[in-house]
C-alpha positions as CSV (number, residue, x, y, z in Angstrom):
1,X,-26.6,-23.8,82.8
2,X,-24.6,-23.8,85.8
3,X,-25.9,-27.1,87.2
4,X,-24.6,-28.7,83.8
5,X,-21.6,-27.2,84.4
6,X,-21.4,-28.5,87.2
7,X,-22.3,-31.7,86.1
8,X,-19.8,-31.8,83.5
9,X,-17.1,-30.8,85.3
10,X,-17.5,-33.2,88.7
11,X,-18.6,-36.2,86.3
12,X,-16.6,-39.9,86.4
13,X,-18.6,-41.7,84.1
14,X,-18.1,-40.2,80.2
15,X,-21.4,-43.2,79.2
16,X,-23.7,-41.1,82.1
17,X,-22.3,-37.9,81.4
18,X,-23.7,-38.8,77.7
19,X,-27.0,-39.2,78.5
20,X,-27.6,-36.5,80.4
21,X,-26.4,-34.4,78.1
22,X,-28.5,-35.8,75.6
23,X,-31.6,-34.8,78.2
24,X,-30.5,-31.7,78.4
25,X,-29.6,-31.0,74.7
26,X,-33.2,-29.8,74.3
27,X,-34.3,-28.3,77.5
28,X,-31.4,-26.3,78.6
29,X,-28.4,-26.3,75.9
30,X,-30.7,-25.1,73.2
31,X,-33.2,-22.7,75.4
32,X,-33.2,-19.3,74.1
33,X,-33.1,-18.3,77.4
34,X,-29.3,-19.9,77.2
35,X,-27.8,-18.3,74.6
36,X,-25.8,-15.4,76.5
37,X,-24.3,-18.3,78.9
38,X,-23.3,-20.2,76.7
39,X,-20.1,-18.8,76.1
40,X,-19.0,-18.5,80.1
41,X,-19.7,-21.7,80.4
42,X,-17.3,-22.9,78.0
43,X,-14.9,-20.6,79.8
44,X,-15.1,-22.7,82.8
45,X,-14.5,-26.2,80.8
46,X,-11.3,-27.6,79.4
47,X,-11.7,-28.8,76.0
48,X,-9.2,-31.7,76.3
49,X,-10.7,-32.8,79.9
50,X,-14.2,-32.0,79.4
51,X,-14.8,-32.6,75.6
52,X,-17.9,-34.2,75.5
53,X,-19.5,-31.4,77.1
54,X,-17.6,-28.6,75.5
55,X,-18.7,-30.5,72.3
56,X,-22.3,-29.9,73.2
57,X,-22.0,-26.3,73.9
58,X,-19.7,-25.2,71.1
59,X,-21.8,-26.7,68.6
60,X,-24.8,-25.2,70.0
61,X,-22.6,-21.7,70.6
62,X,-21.5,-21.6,67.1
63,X,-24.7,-21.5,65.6
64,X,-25.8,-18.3,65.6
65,X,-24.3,-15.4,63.5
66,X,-22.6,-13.4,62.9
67,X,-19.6,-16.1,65.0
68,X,-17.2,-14.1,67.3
69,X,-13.6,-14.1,67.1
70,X,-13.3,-15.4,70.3
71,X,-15.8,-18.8,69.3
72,X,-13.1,-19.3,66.4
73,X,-10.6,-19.1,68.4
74,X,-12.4,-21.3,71.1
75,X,-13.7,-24.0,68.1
76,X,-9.5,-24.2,67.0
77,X,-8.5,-24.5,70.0
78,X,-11.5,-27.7,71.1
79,X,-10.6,-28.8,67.4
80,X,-6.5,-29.4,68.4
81,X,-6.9,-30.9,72.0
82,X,-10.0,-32.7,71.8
83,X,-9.9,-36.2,73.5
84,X,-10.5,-38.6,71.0
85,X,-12.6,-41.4,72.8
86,X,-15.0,-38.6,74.5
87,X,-14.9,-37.0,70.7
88,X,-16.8,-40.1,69.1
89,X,-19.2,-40.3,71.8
90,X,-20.5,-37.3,70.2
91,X,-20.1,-37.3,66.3
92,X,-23.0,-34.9,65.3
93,X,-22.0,-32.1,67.5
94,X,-18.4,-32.3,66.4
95,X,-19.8,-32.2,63.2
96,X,-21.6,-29.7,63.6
97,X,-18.0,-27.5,65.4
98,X,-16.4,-28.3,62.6
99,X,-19.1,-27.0,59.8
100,X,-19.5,-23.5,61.7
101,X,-15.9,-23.4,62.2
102,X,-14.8,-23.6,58.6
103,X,-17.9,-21.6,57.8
104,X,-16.5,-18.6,59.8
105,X,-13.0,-19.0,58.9
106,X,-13.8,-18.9,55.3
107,X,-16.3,-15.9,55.6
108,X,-13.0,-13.9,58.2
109,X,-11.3,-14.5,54.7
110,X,-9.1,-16.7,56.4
111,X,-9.6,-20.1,55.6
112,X,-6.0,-21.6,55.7
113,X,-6.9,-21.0,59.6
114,X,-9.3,-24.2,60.1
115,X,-7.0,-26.4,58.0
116,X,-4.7,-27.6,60.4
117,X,-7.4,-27.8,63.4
118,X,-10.0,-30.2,61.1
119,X,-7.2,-32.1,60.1
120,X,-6.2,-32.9,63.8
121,X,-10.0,-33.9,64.6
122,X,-10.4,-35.9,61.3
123,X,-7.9,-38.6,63.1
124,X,-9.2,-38.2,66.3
125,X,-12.9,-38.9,64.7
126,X,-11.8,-41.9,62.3
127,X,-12.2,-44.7,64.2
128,X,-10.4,-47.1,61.6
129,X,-8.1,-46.2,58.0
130,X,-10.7,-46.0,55.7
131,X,-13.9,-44.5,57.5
132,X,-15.1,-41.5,56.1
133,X,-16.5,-39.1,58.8
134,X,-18.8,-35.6,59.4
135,X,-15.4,-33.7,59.5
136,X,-13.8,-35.2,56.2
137,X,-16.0,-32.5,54.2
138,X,-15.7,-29.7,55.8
139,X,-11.9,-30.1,56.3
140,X,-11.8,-31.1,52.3
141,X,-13.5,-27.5,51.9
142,X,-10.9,-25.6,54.0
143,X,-8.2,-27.1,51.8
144,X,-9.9,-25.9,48.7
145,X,-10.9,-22.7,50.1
146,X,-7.2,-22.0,50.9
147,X,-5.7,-23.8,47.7
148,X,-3.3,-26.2,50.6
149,X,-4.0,-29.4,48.5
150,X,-1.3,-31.2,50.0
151,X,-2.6,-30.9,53.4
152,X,-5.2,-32.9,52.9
153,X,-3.4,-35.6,50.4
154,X,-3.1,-37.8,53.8
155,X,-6.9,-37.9,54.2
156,X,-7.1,-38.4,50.3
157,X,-4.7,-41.4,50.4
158,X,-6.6,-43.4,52.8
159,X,-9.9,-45.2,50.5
160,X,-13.6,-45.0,51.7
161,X,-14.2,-47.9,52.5
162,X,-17.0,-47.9,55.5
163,X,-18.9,-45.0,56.6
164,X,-19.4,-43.7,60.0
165,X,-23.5,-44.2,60.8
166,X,-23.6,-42.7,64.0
167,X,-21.7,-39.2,62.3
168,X,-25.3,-38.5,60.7
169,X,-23.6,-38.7,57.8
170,X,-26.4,-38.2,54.9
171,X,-25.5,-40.3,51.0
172,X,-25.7,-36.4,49.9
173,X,-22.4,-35.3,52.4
174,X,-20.7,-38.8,51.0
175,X,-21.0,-37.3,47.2
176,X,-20.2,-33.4,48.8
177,X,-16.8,-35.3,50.2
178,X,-16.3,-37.4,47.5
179,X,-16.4,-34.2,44.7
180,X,-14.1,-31.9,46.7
181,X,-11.8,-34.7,46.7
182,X,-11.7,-34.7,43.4
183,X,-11.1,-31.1,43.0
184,X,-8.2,-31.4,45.7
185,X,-7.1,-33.9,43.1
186,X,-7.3,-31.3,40.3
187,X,-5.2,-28.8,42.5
188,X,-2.6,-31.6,42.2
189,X,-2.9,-32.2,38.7
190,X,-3.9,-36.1,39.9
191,X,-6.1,-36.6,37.3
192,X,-6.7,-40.2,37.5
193,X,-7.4,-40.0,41.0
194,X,-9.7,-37.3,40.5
195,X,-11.7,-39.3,38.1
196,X,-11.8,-41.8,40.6
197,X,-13.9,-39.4,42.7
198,X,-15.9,-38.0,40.5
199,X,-17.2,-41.4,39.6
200,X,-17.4,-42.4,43.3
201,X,-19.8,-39.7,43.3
202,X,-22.8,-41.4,41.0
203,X,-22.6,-44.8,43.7
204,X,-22.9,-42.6,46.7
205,X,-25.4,-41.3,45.4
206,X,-28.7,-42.3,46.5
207,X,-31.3,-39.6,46.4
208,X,-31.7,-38.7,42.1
209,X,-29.7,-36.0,40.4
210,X,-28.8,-33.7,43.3
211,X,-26.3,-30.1,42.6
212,X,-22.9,-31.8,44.3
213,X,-23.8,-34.6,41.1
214,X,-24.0,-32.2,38.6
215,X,-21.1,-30.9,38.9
216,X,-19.7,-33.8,39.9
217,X,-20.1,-34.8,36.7
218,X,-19.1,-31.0,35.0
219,X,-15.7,-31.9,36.6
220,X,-16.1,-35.6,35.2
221,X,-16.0,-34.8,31.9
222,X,-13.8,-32.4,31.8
223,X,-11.0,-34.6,33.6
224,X,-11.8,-37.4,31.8
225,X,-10.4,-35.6,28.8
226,X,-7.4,-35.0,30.4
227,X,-7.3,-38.6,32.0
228,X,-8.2,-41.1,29.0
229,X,-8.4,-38.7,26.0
230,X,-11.9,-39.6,25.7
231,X,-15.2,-38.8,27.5
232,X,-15.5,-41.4,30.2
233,X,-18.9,-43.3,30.5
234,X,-21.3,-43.1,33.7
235,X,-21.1,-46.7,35.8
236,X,-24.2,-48.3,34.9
237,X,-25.4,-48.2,38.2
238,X,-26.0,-44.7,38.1
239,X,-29.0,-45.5,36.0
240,X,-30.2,-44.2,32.8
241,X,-32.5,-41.4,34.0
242,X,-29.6,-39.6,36.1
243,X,-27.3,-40.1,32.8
244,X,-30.1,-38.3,30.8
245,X,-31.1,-35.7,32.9
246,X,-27.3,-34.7,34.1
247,X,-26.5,-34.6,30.7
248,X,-29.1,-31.8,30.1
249,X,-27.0,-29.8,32.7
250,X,-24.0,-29.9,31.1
251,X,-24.5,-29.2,27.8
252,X,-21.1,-26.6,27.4
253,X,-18.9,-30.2,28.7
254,X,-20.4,-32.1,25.9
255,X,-20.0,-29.7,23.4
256,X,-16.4,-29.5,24.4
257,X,-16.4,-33.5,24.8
258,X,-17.3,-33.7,21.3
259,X,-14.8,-31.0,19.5
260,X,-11.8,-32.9,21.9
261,X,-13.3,-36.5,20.3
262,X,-12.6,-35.0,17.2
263,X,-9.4,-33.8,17.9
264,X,-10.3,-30.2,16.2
265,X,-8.8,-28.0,18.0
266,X,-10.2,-24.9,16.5
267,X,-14.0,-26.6,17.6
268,X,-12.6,-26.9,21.1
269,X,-11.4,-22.9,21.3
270,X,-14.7,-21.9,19.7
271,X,-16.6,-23.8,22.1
272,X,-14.4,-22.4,25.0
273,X,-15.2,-19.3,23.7
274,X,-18.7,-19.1,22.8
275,X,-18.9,-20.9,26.5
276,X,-16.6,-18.7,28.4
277,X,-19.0,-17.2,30.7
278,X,-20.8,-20.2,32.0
279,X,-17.4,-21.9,32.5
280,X,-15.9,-18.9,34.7
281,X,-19.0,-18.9,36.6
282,X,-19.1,-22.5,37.7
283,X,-15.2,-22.1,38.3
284,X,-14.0,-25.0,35.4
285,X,-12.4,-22.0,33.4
286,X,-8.8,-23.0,34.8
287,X,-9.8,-26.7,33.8
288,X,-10.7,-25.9,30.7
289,X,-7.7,-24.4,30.0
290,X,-5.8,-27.8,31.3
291,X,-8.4,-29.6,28.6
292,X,-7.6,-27.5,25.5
293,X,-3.5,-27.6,26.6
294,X,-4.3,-32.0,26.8
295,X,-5.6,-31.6,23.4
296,X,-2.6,-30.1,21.5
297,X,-0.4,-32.8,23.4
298,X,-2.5,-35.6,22.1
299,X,-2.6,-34.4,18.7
300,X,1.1,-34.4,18.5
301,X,1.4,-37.4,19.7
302,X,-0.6,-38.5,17.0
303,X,1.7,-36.8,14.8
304,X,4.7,-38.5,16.3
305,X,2.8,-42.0,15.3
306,X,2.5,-41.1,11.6
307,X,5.8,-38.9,10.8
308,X,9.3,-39.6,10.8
309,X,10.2,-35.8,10.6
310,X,7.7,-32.3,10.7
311,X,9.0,-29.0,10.9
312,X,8.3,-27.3,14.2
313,X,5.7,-24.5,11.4
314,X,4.2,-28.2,10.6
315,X,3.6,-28.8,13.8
316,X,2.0,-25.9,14.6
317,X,-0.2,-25.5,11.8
318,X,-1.6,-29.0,12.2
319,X,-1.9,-28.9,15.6
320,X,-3.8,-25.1,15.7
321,X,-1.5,-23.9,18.3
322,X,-1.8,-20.4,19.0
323,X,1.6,-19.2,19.0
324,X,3.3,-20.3,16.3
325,X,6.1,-22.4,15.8
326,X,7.6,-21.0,19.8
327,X,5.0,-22.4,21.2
328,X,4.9,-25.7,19.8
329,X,9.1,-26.0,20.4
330,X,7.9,-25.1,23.8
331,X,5.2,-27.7,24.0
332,X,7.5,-30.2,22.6
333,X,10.4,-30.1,25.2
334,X,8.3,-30.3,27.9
335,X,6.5,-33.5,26.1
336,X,10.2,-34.5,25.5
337,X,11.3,-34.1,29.6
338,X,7.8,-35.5,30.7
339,X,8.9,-38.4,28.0
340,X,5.7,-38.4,26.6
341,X,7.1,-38.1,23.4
342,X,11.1,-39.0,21.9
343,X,11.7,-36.4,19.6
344,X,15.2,-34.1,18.8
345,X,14.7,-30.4,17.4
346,X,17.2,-29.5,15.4
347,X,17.3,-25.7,16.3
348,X,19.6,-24.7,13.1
349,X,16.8,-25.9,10.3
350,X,13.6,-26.2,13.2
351,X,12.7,-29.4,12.8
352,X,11.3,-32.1,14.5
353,X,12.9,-36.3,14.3
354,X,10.6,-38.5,15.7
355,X,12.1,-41.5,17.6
356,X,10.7,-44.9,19.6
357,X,11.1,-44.9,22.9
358,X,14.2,-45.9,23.7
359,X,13.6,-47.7,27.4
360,X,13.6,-51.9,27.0
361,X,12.0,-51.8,30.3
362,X,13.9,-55.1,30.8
363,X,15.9,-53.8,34.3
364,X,15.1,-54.1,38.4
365,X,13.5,-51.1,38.2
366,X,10.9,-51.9,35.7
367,X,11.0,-55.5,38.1
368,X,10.5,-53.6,41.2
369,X,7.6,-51.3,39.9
370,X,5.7,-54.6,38.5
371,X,6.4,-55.5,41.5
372,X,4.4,-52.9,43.9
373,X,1.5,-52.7,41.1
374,X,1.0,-56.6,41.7
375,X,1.1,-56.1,45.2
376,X,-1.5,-53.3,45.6
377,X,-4.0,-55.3,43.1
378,X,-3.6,-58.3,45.7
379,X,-4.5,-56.1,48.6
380,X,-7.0,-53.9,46.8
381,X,-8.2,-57.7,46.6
382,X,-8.1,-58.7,49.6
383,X,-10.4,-55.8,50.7
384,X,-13.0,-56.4,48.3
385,X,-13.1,-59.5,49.8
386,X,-13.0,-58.7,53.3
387,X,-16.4,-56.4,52.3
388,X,-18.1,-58.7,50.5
389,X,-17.5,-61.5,53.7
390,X,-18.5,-58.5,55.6
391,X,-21.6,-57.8,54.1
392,X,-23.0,-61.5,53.6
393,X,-22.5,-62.0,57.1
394,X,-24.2,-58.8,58.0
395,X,-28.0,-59.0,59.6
396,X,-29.1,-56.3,57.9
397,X,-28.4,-57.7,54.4
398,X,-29.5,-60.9,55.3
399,X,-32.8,-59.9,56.3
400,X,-32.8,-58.1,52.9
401,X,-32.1,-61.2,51.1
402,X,-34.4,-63.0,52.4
403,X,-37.3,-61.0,52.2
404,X,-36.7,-60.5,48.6
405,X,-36.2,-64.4,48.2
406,X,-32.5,-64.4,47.1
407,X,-29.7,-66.1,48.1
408,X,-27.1,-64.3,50.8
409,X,-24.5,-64.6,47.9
410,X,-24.2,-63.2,44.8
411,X,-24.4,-66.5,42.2
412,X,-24.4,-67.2,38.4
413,X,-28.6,-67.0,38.9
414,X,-28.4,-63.1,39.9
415,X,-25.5,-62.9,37.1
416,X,-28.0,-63.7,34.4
417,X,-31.1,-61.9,35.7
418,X,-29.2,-58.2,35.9
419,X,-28.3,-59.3,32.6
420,X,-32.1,-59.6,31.4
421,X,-32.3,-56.3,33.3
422,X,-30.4,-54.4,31.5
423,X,-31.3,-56.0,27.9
424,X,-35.0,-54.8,29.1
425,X,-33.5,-51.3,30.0
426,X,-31.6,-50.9,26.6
């Protein structure tokens, strides 16, 4: 251990330095016989000079359990001041420091402690906007863990749009990222953006119904409902035997699904209720909650489509609101500031006039915000694009093509054959 040291320390060439460490990964780093020296020799390295070697020892260091204070403190520290260039040399071990890391901060009962370290190494370990890496999950996790959903609304903003090979990164830690996006979503009550991740989930996935899809899809439907008022369907891509068979795991979802369809409100709190258990357990309760509080909205929205006036009783009664006619004024103004609804309560006889909405949407506002929407649609685009270019250039897929005897484009041809596909399917 102390010749590597040594090696590390007197090295000028981080491309050498990588292959012996590589040699040595096996033989020395991970000898038994080199577990007590592992942590003076990290001791002797600095993490920001040295940080493809202190890569390959922490990650080796942290390993083994119970992880002492010190290691944490060590792992934050390597986390912060990594160098970036040396960092991407070695993707799997900083992987691997950052999955013990927020491992042990979350079992100390402190996980808000790894959030702002993995953030600083997710930037150092993206090499481009858009690259999802081996840190990405695990700092996704430490923002859950410690409910700080905004910390990681940076990382969120920024779309998947290539994945980082050399990470190790498996289609299975692709679906784990994609769903605790989601729920950092949820924690922001972005509902449409959750969705989006949730479906993400069913085209990373590559290896059948795994436990991240399943409740990827628990947290599908329930969102959905909030989203759309209506229980969103799978992409077809995700193929008809992953739709049946996740279907069968969720059966609680669908039974709420199909009271919220309904609009029956009573259906919905009887299936909360008769479900209540299983829900708390897989940690949707909470969501739930947000799903049955969706419903009531909707319905009196539908009552503001069909009456001109209701009594805020009328309301309530129709609507199943526990609570009474308080809770439905309640409901109401919020609807009213949210401008969901345009509605005055007149509080001496307590009830409700329906109005339209009084916007023309005819001023630069309205101009400017078609305005931005067009603009992201052209570069959302222009990405798709770029991708497709990308991957009909690519070796890889050409090979693929032509083995299979296709074209290296997409044409009419292809058009009409998935469409014979899926009629055979059906």
């Amino acid at each position: 251990m102390d010749t590597l040291v040594a090696l590390i320390q007197a090295s000028t060439s981080v491309a050498e330095l990588h292959e012996e460490l590589k040699k040595a990964e096996v033989g020395v780093i991970q000898n038994p016989s080199s577990r007590g020296s592992l942590a003076p020799a990290l001791a002797q390295l600095d993490p920001a000079a040295h940080s493809l070697g202190y890569a390959f020892l922490l990650s080796e260091a942290l390993k083994h359990k119970p992880v002492p204070r010190e290691l944490v403190e060590l792992a934050s520290d390597f986390l912060r001041r990594c160098d970036a260039p040396q960092a991407r040399l070695a993707p799997a071990q900083v992987g691997a420091v950052s999955k013990h890391f927020c491992s042990a901060c979350i079992e100390q009962g402190n996980a808000l402690l790894a959030v702002e370290p993995l953030g600083a190494a997710l930037e150092k370990m993206r090499g481009a906007p858009g690259e999802a890496t081996a840190v990405h999950m695990h700092f996704y996790k430490a923002c859950l863990k410690a409910k700080c959903y905004r910390a990681a609304l940076g990382a969120l903003e920024q779309p998947v749009l290539d994945v980082a090979t050399t990470d190790g990164l498996k289609p299975y830690d692709l679906v784990v990222m994609l769903y605790y996006g989601g729920r950092l979503r949820l924690g922001m009550r972005q509902y449409d953006e959750a969705l989006a991740q949730f479906t993400l989930c069913f085209a990373a996935s590559q290896q059948g119904l795994t436990a991240a899809l399943v409740e990827a899809y628990r947290s599908l439907v329930l969102t959905s409902l909030i989203a759309n008022g209506e229980l969103a369907p799978l992409p077809k891509y995700s193929g008809g035997n992953i739709q049946r068979t996740v279907r069968q795991h969720a059966i609680p979802y669908n039974e709420i699904a199909t009271a919220y369809a309904a609009h029956d409100a009573e259906a919905l709190a009887k299936a909360l209720s008769a479900n209540k258990d299983v829900l708390v357990r897989h940690n949707n309760f909470g969501l739930v909650k947000q799903v049955q509080q969706s419903l009531a909205r909707r319905n009196i929205k539908r009552l503001a489509q069909t009456f001109l006036t209701l009594s805020l009783d009328d309301v309530a009664t129709k609507t199943h609101l526990e609570g009474g006619r308080q809770r439905a004024e309640q409901l109401m103004l919020q609807m009213i500031e949210d401008r969901e609804i345009f509605a005055r309560i007149d509080q001496r006889t307590m009830m409700v006039k329906f109005e339209d909405d009084p916007e023309q949407y005819d001023d630069a506002r309205t101009v400017e915000s078609l305005h931005s929407k067009m603009q992201a649609t052209f570069e959302v685009n222009r990405k798709v694009q770029t991708l497709a270019d990308d991957i009909s250039t690519s070796e890889q897929y050409i090979s693929r093509s032509t083995s299979l005897g296709r074209p290296g484009r997409w044409t009419d041809a292809d058009e009409g054959a998935m469409g014979e596909e899926e009629e055979m399917g059906a």
